[in-house]
Legacy VTK file of the C-alpha trace (Angstrom):
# vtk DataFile Version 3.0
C-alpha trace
ASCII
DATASET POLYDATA
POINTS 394 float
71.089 18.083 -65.375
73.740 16.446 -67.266
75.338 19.695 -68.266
76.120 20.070 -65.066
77.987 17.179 -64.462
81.640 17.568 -63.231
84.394 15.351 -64.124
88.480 14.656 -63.208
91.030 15.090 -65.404
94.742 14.533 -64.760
96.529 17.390 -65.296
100.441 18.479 -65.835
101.254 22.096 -66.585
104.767 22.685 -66.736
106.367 20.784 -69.660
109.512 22.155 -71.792
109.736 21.968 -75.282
113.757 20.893 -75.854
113.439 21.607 -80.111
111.584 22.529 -82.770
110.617 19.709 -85.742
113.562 21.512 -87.279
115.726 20.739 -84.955
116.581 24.393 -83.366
116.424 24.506 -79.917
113.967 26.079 -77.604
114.613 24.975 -73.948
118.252 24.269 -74.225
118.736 22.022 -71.450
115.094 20.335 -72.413
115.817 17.189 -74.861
115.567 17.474 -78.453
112.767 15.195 -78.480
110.685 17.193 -76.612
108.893 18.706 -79.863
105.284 20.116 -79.448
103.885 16.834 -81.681
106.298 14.585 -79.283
105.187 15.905 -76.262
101.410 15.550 -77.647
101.521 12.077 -78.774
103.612 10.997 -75.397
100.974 13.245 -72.880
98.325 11.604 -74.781
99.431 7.687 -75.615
101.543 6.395 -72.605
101.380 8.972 -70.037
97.543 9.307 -70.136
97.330 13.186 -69.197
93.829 14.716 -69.829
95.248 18.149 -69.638
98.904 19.557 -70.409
100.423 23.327 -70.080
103.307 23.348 -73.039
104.799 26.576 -71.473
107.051 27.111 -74.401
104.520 27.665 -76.999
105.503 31.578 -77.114
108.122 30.506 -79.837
107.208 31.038 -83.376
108.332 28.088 -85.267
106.474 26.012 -82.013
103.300 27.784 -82.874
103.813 26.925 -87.094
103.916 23.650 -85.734
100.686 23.862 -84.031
99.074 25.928 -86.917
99.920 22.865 -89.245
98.427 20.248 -86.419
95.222 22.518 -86.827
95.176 23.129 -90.354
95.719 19.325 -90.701
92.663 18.137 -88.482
94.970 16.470 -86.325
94.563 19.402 -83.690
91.107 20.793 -82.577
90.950 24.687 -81.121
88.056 24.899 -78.326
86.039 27.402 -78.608
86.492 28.153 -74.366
89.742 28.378 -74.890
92.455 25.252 -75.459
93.856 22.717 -77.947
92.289 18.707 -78.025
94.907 16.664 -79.512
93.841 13.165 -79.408
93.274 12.070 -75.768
94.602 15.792 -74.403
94.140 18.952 -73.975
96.940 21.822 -74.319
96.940 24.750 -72.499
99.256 27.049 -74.430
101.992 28.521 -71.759
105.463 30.122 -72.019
107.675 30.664 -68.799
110.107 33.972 -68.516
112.652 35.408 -66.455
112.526 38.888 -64.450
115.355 40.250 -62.654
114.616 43.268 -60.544
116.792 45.546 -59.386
118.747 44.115 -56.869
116.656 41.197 -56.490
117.641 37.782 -57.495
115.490 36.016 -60.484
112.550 34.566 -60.364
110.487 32.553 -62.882
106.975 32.798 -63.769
104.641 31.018 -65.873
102.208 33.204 -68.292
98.951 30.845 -69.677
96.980 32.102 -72.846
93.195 31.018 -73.784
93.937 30.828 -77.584
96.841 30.914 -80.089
96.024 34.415 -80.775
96.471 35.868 -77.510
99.647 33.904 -77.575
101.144 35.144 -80.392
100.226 38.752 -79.177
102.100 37.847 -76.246
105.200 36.468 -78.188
105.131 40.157 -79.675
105.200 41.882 -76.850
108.027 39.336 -75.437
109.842 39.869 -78.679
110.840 43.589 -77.878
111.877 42.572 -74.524
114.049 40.040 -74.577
117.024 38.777 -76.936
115.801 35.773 -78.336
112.099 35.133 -78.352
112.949 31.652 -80.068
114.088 30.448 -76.682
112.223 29.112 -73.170
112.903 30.714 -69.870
114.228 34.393 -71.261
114.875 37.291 -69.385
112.660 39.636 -70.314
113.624 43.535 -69.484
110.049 44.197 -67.932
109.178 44.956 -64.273
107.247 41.775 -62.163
103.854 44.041 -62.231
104.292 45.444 -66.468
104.434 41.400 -67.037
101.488 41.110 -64.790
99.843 43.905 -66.336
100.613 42.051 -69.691
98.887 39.123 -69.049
96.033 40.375 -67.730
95.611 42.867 -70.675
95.285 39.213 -73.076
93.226 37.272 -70.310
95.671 34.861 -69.284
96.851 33.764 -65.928
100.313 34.466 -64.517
101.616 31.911 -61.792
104.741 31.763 -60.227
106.934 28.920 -60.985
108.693 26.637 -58.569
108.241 29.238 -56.351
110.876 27.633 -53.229
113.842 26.455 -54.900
117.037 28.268 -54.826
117.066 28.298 -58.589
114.774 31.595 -59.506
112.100 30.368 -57.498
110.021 33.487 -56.553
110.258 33.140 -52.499
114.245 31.027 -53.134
115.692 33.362 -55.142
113.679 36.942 -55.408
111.756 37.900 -52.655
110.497 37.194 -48.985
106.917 37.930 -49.959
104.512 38.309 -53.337
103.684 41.606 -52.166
107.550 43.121 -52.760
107.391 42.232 -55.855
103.764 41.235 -57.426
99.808 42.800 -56.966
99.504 39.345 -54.273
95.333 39.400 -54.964
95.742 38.644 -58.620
97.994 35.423 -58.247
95.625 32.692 -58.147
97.807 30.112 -57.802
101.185 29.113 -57.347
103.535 26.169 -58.481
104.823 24.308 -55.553
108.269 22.782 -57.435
109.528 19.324 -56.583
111.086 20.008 -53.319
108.145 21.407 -51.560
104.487 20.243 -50.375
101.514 21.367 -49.048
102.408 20.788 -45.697
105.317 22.816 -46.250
104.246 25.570 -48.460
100.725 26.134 -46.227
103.338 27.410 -42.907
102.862 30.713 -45.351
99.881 32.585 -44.340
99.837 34.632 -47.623
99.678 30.966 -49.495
96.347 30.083 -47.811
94.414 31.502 -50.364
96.258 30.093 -53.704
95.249 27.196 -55.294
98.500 25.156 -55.475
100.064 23.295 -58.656
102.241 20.443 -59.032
103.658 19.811 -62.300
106.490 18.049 -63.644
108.793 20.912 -65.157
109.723 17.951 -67.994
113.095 18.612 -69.547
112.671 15.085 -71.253
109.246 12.994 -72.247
110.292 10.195 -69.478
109.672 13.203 -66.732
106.221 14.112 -67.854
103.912 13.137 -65.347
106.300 13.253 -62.842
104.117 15.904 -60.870
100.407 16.534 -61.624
96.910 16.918 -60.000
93.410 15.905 -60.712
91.048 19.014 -61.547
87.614 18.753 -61.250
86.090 20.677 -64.474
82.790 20.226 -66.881
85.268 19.514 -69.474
88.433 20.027 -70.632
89.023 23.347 -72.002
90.988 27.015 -70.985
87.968 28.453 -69.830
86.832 25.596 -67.037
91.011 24.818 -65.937
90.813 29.089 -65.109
87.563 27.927 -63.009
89.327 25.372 -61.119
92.097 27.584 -60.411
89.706 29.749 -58.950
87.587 26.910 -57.239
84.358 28.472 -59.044
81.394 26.776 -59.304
82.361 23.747 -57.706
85.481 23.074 -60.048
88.786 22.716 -58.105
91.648 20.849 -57.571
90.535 17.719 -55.814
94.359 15.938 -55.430
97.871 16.899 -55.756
99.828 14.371 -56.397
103.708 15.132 -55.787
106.784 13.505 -55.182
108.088 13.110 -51.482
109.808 16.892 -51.258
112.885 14.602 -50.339
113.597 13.499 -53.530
113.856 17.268 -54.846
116.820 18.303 -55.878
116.714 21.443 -53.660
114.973 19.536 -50.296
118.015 19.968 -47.891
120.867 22.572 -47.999
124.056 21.187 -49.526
127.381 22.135 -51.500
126.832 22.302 -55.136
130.546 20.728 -55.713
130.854 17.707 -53.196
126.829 17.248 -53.124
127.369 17.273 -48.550
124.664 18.021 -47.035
124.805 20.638 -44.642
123.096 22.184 -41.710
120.169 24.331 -42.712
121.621 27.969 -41.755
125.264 26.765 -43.970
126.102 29.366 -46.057
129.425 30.304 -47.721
132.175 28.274 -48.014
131.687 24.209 -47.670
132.983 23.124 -44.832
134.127 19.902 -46.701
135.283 20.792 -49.606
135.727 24.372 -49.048
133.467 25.164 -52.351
132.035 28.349 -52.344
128.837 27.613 -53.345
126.345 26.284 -50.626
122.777 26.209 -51.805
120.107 26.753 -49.414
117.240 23.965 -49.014
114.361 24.580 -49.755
112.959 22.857 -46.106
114.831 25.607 -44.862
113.790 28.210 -46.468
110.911 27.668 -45.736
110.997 27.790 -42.347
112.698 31.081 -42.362
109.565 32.300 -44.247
107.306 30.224 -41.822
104.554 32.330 -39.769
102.436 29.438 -39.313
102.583 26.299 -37.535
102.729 22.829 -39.833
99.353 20.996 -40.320
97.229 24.262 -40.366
95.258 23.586 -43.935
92.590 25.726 -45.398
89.563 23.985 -45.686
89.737 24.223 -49.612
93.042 22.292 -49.685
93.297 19.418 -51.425
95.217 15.941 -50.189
99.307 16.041 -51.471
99.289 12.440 -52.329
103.387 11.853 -52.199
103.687 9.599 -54.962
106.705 8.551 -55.911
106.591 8.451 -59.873
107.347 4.628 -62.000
111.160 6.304 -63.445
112.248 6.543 -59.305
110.987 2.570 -58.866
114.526 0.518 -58.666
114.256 -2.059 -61.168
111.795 -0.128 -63.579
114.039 0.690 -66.320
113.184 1.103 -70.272
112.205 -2.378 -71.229
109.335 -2.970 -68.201
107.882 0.685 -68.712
107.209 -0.917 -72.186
106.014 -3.989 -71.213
103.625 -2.132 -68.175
102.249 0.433 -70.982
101.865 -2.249 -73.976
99.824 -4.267 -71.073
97.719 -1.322 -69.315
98.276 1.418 -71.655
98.948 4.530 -70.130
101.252 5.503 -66.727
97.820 6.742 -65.424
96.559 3.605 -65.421
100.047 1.810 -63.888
99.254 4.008 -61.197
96.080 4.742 -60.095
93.936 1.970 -61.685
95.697 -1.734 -61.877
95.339 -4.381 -59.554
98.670 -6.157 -57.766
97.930 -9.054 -59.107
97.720 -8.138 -62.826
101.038 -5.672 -62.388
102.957 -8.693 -60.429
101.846 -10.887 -63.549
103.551 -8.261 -65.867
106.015 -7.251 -63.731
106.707 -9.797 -60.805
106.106 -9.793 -57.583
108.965 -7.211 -56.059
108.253 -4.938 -58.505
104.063 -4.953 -57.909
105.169 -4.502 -54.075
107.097 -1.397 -55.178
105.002 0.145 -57.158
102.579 -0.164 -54.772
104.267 1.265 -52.259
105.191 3.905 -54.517
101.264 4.779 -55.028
101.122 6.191 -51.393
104.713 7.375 -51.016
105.583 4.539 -48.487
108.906 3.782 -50.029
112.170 5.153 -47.935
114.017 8.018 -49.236
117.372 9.615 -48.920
116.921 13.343 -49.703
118.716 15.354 -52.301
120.038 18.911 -52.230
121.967 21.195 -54.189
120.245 20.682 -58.081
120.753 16.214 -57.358
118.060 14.151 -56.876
116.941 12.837 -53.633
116.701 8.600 -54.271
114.833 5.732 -53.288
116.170 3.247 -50.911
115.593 0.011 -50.547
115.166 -1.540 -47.656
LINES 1 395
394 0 1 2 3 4 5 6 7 8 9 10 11 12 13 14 15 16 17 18 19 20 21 22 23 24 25 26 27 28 29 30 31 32 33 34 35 36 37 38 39 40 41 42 43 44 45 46 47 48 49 50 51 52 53 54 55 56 57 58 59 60 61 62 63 64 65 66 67 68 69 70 71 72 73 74 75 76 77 78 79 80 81 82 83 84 85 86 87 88 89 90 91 92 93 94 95 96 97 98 99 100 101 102 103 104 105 106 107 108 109 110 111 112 113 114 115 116 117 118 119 120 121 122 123 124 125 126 127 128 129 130 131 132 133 134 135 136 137 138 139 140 141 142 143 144 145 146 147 148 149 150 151 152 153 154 155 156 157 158 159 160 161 162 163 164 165 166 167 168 169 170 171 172 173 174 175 176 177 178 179 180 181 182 183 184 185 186 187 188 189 190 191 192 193 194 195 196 197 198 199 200 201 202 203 204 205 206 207 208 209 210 211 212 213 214 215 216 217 218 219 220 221 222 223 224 225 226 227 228 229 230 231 232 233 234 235 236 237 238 239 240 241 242 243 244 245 246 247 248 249 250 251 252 253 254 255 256 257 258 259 260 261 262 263 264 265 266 267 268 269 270 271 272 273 274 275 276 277 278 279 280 281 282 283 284 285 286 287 288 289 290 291 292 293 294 295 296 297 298 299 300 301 302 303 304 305 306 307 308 309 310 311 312 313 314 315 316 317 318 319 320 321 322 323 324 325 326 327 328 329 330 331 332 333 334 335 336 337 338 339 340 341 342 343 344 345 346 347 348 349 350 351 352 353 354 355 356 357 358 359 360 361 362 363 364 365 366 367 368 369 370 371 372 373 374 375 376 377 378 379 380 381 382 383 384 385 386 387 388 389 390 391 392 393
């Protein structure tokens, strides 16, 4: 009977790798200190994530890295698929770039069970694309011959970010998965930080995805800013693929997401004077007269929208807006220290302390906050155009 007990695991899937140990880069606006090792050891000591997606592990000198973690002992392949390192689990990832025809581009997020299947993939990437080094390239493949691709090594292929204006899938490419992808074998789909359920479930075709929200870290401070709790066996490829496909009672049982307001593509502004606009704006700024106004994502949206808000299906998980500790005015460098070197991980800062033993760390106001923060209760002015929206205090 106990085999068949089901646990929850914290999970972020969309993390960047900024360099190798080298020093070469890999995502190039990602930080430097975003190595594979850095990224382990942070995911793993102070954020307290059971399960991360490292989608830049398609590079070669990231995956010498990893072959020295394993050779080492300090990295443990499972045999369903999946790295342990320490407290955490890596999913191996890498996320490309298709442009279509006339279509705009759109990003998409290819998961592998092993290192091997990886490194086929890397091959296969290698004669596609100029730089196979780097994160995010444009690969000269059709959307389906990637699809294809991944299915071929048994991996997964998810859309990223699929709203915002910024080679989102539905923001950049294409009004539906169906002009673009086979729609039946997309399990799932990444919401991106400007979007929620509530939003993203006006889409009929979305009903049946499971959705994701991950962090897309560019720097070890952001992982963690998006995540979700899966309910799995244990932690390994083959169970996260079950939960994607809510099999055998694994699922995701919470998605927890920032308020879509504090997105950086929530409302429809100018990219030069940061105004926010009316939804349908589109050319020139009328303030500024920039010619670059980028569409919200809340509007977009409801351009796509066949479906009236707060229709769920019944497999839908709560979106918990959570507004993440780096977003908290008055949490800067020094308290995250003191909060992890008294409760450990950011997990634990946010799901599992008391207010009295946070306002005995961190006083009072902040405990309030932070609380507030837990259930997305804190005020917020909403961003646009690639800034972040911001808390405001009241």
């Amino acid at each position: 009977m106990a085999e068949n007990v089901l646990h929850e695991y914290f999970c972020d899937m969309h993390i960047h790798i900024g360099g190798t140990r080298t020093g070469k880069p890999v995502k190039i606006t990602a930080s430097r200190q975003m190595t594979l090792t850095r990224i382990l050891e942070e995911a793993s000591e102070r954020k307290g994530m059971d399960v991360v997606g490292i989608i830049d592990a398609h590079s070669p000198e990231v995956q010498e890295e990893l072959i020295d973690l394993l050779e080492s002992g300090a990295a443990i392949e499972h045999a369903d698929g999946g790295i342990l390192y320490k407290e955490t689990m890596l999913i191996l990832g890498c996320e490309v770039e298709i442009k279509e025809g006339e279509r705009g581009e759109a990003h998409f997020l290819a998961y592998m069970p092993t290192l091997r299947e990886m490194r086929s993939f890397t091959e296969w990437l290698s004669a596609r694309c100029k730089n196979v080094t780097l994160s995010s390239q444009r690969i000269h493949a059709s959307f389906k011959e990637l699809q294809s691709c991944v299915e071929e090594l048994g991996g997964l292929l998810i859309p990223a970010h699929i709203f915002t204006p910024h080679k989102g899938l539905y923001g950049s490419c294409a009004d539906s998965l169906a002009d673009v992808l086979d729609p039946a074998k997309i399990i799932a789909v990444e919401l991106g930080l400007s979007a929620n359920t509530e939003m993203a479930d006006q889409l009929s075709e979305l009903r049946d995805k499971t959705f994701l929200t991950n962090s897309d870290a560019h720097s070890l401070g952001k992982i963690g800013r998006e995540y979700q709790v899966m309910r799995m066996k244990e932690r390994s490829y083959k169970e996260w693929e079950k939960a994607l496909r809510r099999q055998e009672g694994r699922r995701v049982t919470v998605n927890y997401g920032l308020q879509p307001q504090l997105g950086k593509y929530h409302l429809t502004a100018c990219q030069n004077c940061q105004s926010l606009l009316p939804a349908d704006a589109s050319g020139r700024c009328p303030e500024c007269g920039h010619k670059r106004v980028v569409r919200g994502v809340a509007a977009r949206i409801e351009q796509l929208a066949d479906l009236p808000k707060g229709q769920h299906p019944v497999h839908r998980p709560p979106y918990v807006e959570q507004v993440p500790l780096e977003f908290i005015p008055g949490v800067g460098p020094r308290l995250l220290q003191k909060l992890y070197a008294s409760f450990g991980t950011q997990m634990n800062v946010l799901h599992r302390v008391g207010y009295e033993e946070l306002a005995a760390v961190a006083g009072e106001k902040i405990a309030s906050l932070i609380e507030k923060a837990r259930t997305g209760a804190l005020a917020v002015e909403a961003g646009g155009a690639g800034t972040y929206g911001r808390i405001v205090q009241e």
